[in-house]
C-alpha positions in Angstrom: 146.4 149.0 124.4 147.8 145.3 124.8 145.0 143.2 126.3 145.2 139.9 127.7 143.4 137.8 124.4 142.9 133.8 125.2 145.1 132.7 122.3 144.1 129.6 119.8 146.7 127.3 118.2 146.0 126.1 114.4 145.3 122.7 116.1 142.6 123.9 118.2 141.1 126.4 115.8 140.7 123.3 113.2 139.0 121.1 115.6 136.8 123.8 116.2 135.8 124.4 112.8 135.7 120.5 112.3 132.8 120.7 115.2 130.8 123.2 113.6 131.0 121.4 110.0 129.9 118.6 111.3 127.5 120.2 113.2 126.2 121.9 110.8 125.6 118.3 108.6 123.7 116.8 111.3 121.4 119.8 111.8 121.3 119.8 108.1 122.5 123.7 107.7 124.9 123.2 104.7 123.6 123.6 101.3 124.7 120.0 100.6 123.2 118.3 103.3 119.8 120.3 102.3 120.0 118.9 98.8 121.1 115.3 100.1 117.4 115.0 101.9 115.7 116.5 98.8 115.2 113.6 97.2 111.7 111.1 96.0 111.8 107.5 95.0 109.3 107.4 92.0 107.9 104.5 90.9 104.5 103.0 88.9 101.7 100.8 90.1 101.1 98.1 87.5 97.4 97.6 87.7 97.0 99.5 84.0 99.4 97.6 82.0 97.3 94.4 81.9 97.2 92.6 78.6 101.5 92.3 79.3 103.5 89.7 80.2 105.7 90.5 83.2 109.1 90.1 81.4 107.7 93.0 78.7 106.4 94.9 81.3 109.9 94.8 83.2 111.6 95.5 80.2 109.7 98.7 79.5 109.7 99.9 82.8 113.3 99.7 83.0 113.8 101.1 79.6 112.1 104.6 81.5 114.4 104.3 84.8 112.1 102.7 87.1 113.4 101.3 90.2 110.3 99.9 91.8 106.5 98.8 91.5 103.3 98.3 93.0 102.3 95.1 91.9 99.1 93.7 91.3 99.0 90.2 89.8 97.1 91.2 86.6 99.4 90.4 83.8 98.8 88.0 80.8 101.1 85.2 82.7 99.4 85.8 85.8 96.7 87.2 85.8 94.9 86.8 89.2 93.5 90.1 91.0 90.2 91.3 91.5 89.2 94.6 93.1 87.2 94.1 96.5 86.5 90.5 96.1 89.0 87.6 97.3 90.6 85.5 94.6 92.1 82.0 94.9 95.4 82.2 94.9 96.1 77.9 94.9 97.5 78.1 91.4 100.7 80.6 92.8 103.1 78.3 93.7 106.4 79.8 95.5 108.4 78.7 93.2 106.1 80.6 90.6 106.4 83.7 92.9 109.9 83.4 93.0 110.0 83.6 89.0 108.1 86.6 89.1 109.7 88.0 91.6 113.3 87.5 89.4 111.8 88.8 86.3 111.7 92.3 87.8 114.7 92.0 90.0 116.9 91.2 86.8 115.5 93.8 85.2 116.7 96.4 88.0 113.0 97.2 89.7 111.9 96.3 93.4 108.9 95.0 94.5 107.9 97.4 96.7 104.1 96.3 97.3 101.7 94.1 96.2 98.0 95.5 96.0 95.4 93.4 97.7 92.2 95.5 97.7 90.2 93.4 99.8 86.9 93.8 100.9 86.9 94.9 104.8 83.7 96.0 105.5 81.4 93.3 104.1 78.6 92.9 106.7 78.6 88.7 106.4 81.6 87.3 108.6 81.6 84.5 106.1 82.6 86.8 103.4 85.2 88.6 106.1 86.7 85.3 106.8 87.7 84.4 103.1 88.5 88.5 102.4 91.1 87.5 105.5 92.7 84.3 104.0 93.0 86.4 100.7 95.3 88.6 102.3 96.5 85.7 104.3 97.7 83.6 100.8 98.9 87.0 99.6 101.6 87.6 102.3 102.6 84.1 101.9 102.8 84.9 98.0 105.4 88.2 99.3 107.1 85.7 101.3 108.3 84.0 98.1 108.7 87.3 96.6 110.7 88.9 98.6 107.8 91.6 99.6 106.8 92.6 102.6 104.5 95.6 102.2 100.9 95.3 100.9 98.5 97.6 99.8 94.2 97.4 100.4 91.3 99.7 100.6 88.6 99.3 103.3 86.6 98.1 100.0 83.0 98.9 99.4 79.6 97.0 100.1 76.1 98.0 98.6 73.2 95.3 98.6 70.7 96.6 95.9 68.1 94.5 97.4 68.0 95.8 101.2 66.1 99.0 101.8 67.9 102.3 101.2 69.8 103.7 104.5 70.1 106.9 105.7 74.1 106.0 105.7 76.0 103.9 103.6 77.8 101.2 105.0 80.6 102.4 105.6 79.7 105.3 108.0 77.1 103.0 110.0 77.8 103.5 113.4 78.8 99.2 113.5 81.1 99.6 110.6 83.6 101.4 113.0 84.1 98.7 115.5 84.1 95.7 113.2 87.0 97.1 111.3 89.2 98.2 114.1 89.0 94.2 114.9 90.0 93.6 110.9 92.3 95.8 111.6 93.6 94.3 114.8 93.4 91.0 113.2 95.8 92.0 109.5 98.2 93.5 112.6 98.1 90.3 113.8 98.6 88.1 110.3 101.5 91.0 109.5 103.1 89.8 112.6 103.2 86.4 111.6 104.8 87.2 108.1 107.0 90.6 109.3 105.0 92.3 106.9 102.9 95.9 106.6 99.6 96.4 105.8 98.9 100.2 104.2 95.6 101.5 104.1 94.4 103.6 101.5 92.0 106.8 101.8 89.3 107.9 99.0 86.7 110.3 99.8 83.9 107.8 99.0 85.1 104.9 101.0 85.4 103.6 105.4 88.9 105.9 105.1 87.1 109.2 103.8 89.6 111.6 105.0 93.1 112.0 106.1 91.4 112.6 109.8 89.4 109.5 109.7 92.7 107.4 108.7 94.8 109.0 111.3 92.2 108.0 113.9 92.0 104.5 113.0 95.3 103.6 112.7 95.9 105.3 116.1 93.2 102.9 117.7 94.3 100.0 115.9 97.4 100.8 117.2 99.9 98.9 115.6 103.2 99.7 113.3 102.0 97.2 111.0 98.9 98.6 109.8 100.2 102.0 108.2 99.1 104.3 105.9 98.9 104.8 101.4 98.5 108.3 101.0 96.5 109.1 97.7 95.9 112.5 97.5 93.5 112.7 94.5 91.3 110.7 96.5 91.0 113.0 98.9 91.3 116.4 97.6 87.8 116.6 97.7 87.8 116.6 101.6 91.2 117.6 102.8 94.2 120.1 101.4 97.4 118.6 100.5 99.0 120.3 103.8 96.4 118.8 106.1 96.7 115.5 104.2 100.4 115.7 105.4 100.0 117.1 108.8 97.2 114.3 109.8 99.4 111.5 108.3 102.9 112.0 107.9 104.3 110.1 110.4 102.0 106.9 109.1 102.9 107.2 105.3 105.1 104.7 103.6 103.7 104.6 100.2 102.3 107.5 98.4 99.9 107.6 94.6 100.9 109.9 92.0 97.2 110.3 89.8 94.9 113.2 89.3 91.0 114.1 90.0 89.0 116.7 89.2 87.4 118.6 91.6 83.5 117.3 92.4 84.2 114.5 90.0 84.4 111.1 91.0 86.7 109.3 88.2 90.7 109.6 88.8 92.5 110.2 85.9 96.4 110.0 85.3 98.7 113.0 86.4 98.4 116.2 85.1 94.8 115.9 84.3 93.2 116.8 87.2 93.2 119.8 89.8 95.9 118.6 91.9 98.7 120.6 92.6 102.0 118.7 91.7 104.3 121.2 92.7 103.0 121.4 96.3 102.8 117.5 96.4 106.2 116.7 95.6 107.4 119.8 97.8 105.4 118.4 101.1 106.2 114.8 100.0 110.5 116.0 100.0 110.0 117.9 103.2 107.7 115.4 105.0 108.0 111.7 103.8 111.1 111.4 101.3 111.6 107.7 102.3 107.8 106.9 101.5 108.2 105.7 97.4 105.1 108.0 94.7 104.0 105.3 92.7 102.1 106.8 89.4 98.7 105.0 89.3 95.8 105.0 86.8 98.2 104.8 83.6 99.0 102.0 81.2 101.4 101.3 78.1 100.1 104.5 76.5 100.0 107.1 78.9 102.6 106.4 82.1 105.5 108.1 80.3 103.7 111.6 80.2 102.4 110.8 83.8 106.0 110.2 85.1 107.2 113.5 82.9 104.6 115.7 84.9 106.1 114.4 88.3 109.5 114.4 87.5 109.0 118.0 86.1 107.3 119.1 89.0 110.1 117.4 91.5 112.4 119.4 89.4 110.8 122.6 89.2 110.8 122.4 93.1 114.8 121.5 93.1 114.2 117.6 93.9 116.1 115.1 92.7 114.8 111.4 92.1 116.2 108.3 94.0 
């Protein structure tokens, strides 16, 4: 039986499967679209390597295909970083960070962050105040640079002479306040320099859990002050899928180290009870734009750090940008 069809003319049936193609891109249906977005930027933190100048440590870097760097100012040329204690920074000269700076650019590697590690939660404003113009000289050091993201803790204080509290510091019920207004107040410097300030969580420390983060940088409430995810230093606390689903949206940076459960001591990649394979997988799905920077290594030991996450982005079909 002849039926009355609508009929479709080569021209309209090739704009129609034009539509869907490109439909199917944007919702990212197609296979190649799918593989496009699994991708990670790796990269190494430079805070192990001291005892090298900067132009051998960009040389070797290179030499293993890394693109980019957390940078602390610890090499034998430079060497000017402290962990949770301010450092004066009067000898850096822009032109100075501007040499530096070149060093790695010419070698093919970004600066993607410069660690500050200050101390946040000291109870003396004194000692707040110069933790402040730390970070302060810092951003004007990344101005130079060319950087624009930086790295800190909440640091640690511990006065062996008070009397022994019921609570550390950083869990005493004034700790909270003061730094959402240190918080408030980086926002405020990051403003001033267009720069980001990314907060790191450990287990032991003001940022004990991927919670606790989340809710501070939703009171501080500000798209400067973002987050460093480091799962090792929270495993004890937090699974890697909560880590992601209390954070994800704050992450720009992410560690790549190791920890043993119940053990407080990180340890490079691979050495630990961390699961790599999930990592990288929620890491591709979640944040691929955020850079895994593998931490805790030095001249000896970064190459078989990187080799356990490359193999573990491969293993879970992810390709390295």
């Amino acid at each position: 039986m002849k039926g009355d069809y609508p009929r479709t003319t080569r021209r309209e049936l090739f704009s129609q499967l034009a539509a869907v193609s490109a439909a199917s891109l944007l919702s990212g249906d197609s296979s190649e679209a799918r593989e496009a977005q699994k991708k990670l930027k790796v990269g190494v933190a430079t805070l192990g390597f001291q005892g090298m100048s900067n132009v051998d440590l960009a040389k070797e870097l290179a030499s293993s295909g890394i693109k980019r760097i957390q940078f602390t100012l610890t090499q034998i040329d430079k060497s000017l970083w402290k962990y949770n204690q301010p450092v004066d920074l009067s000898s850096v000269t822009p032109a100075i960070a501007r040499e530096v700076a070149a060093i790695y650019r010419d070698a093919g590697i970004e600066i993607h962050n410069l660690g500050v590690y200050a101390n946040l939660i000291h109870p003396e404003e004194a000692e707040r105040k110069a933790n402040l113009t730390y970070f302060e000289a810092m951003m004007k050091i990344g101005q130079s640079m060319g950087v624009r993201t930086f790295s800190t803790e909440s640091g640690h204080y511990f006065d062996p002479k008070a009397p022994m509290t019921r609570l550390s510091r950083e869990f005493q019920d004034e700790t909270w306040p003061l730094m959402i207004e240190m918080g408030q107040r980086l926002a405020e410097m990051a403003e001033k320099y267009d720069a980001k300030v990314l907060m790191e969580p450990s287990h032991w420390s003001f940022f004990s859990s991927a919670k606790r983060l989340r809710v501070y940088l939703e009171e501080v409430n500000s798209p400067r002050i973002r987050a460093l995810l480091d799962p090792a230093n929270i495993i004890e606390v937090n699974d890697l899928p909560e880590m992601f689903q209390q954070l994800a949206p704050m992450i720009d940076a992410m560690h790549a180290k190791d920890r043993k459960l119940h053990v407080q001591k990180g340890v490079a990649a691979g050495l630990g009870d961390l699961d790599y394979r999930e990592f990288v997988s929620l890491a591709a799905k979640y944040t691929p734009d955020a850079p895994i920077f593998v931490e805790y290594v030095g001249l000896e030991d970064y190459q078989p750090a990187l080799a356990i996450l490359r193999r573990a982005m491969q293993d879970e079909g992810i390709g390295e940008a």
